[in-house]
C-alpha positions, 0 to 999 in steps of 0.5 A, spaced: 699 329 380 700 324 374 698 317 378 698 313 372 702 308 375 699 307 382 697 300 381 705 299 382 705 302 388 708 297 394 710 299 401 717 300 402 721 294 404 726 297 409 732 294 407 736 296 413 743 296 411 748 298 416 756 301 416 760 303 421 763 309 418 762 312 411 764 318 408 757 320 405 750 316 406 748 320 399 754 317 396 753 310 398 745 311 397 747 314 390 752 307 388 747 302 391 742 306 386 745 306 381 747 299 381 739 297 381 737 297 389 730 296 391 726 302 393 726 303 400 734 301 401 736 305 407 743 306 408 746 308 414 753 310 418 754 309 425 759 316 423 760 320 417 766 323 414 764 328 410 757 329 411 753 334 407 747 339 408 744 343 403 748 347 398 754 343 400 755 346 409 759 341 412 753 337 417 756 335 423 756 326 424 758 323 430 759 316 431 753 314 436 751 321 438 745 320 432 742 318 425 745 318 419 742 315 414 739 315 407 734 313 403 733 310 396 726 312 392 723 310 386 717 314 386 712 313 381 710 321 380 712 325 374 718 329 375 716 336 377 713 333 383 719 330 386 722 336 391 715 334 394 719 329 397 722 333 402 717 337 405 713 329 405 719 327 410 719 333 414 713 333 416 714 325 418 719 327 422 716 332 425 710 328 427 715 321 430 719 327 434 713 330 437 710 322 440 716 321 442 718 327 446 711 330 447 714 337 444 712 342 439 717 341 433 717 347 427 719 346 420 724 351 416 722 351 409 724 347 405 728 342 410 730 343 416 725 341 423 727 346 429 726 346 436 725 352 441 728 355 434 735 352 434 736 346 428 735 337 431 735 335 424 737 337 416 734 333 410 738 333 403 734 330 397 737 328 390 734 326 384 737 323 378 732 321 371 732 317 366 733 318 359 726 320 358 725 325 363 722 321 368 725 320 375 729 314 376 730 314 384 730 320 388 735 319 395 734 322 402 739 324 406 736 325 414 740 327 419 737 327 427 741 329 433 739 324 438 744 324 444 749 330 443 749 334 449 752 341 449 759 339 449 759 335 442 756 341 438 762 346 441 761 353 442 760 355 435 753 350 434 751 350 441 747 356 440 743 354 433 743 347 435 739 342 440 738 335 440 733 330 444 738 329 450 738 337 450 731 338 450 728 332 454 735 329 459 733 322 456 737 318 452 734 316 447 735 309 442 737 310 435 733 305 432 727 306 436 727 313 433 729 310 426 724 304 425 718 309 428 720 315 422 721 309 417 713 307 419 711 314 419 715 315 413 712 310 408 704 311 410 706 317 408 710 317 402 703 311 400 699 317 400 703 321 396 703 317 391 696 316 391 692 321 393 697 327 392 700 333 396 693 336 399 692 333 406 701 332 406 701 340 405 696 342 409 699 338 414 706 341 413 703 348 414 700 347 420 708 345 422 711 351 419 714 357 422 716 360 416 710 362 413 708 370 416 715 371 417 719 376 413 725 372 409 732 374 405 732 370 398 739 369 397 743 366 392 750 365 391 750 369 398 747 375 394 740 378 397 736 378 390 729 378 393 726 379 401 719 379 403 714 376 407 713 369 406 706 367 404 705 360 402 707 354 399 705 352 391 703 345 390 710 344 387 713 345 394 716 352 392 716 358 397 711 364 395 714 371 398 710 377 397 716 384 397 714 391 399 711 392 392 707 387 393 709 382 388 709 375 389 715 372 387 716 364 386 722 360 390 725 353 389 728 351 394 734 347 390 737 353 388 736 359 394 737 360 401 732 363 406 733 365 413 728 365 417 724 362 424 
């Protein structure tokens, strides 16, 4: 990883800011961006209107029943390591849910964390460059059920979906989930940037439950490969063995995967 500018690095500055109702924190997050917000701004909606998940699904924000919120990075890596963001944070949330809960949570490749095999948070991450190719800011979008009970998903998410409520019978403080995930988040993310991806992806394989499993590679709802996946590369991307035994390579950012 290119670290040439390590000595810039310093710890996210957590500058919370809160609104009631948006229509997307990304959105949001993409205009405070652009307008020069400093590296660790978070913005957050008590309830989005139009919240999205990858490849353009409907997410699913109720007001007070979870985190949404969004994050404005300015990491100092070359722009091929950027989707290592994603995996970086799901493991950090991985991490934060398993202290306060004590349960064993999984990661789905590349941005979804699991419990018991049905879906308590989704991770949407997008990244604008400058004119000379390198990364300007990337914005993570996270969204964590925290208090949902089986009423709130409706019949048709009840059977994919879970929250902390479901899973425990507590009802749990919102900020509380935030702050520990935006501490573990930024040693985490300090890391990254000075010492590289190994200890991140050997930690993130340790939560995966799609290595081992046979996956449909999918574009556009088009099957285009399947296979057993093997490993994940030290750029983040998927690698899936088919019946001839030929590994092919997966980014994340233009497939869909359905596994765990």
């Amino acid at each position: 990883m290119d670290r040439k500018k390590f000595a810039q690095i310093k710890p996210l500055s957590q500058n919370l800011q809160y609104f009631a109702e948006l229509d997307s924190t990304n959105v949001t997050a993409k205009e405070f961006a652009e307008k020069g917000a400093a590296e660790g701004t978070v913005i957050q909606a008590g309830k989005q209107l139009s919240g999205k998940g990858r490849l353009g699904r409907v997410w699913e924000s109720q007001a007070g029943k979870g985190l949404w919120f969004s994050m404005i990075l300015r990491p100092t890596v070359a722009a091929e390591y950027g989707a290592q963001i994603t995996l970086l944070t799901a493991v950090a949330v991985a991490r934060i849910l398993q202290l306060l809960t004590n349960k064993n949570f999984a990661i789905k490749w590349p941005n979804d964390i699991l419990l018991d095999g049905k879906k308590i948070c989704g991770i949407l991450s997008e990244m604008a460059l400058d004119v000379e190719g390198d990364i300007d800011y990337t914005i993570v979008g996270i969204g964590i059920n925290i208090n949902m009970s089986s009423e709130d998903f409706g019949a048709q998410l009840a059977a994919t979906a879970t929250s902390l409520y479901l899973a425990t019978g507590i009802e749990y403080e919102r900020e509380q989930v935030l702050r520990a995930f935006l501490d573990e988040f930024g040693r985490l993310y300090s890391h990254w940037q000075l010492h590289g991806f190994d200890d991140i992806r050997r930690s993130w394989l340790q939560y995966s439950c799609t290595l081992g499993h046979k996956v449909v590679v999918k574009d556009n709802d088009e099957e285009i490969y399947s296979g057993v996946a093997e490993d994940m590369d030290d750029y983040g991307s998927l690698l899936v063995r088919n019946a001839a035994g030929e590994i092919g390579s997966f980014d994340f950012g233009e497939i869909s995967i359905r596994s765990c």
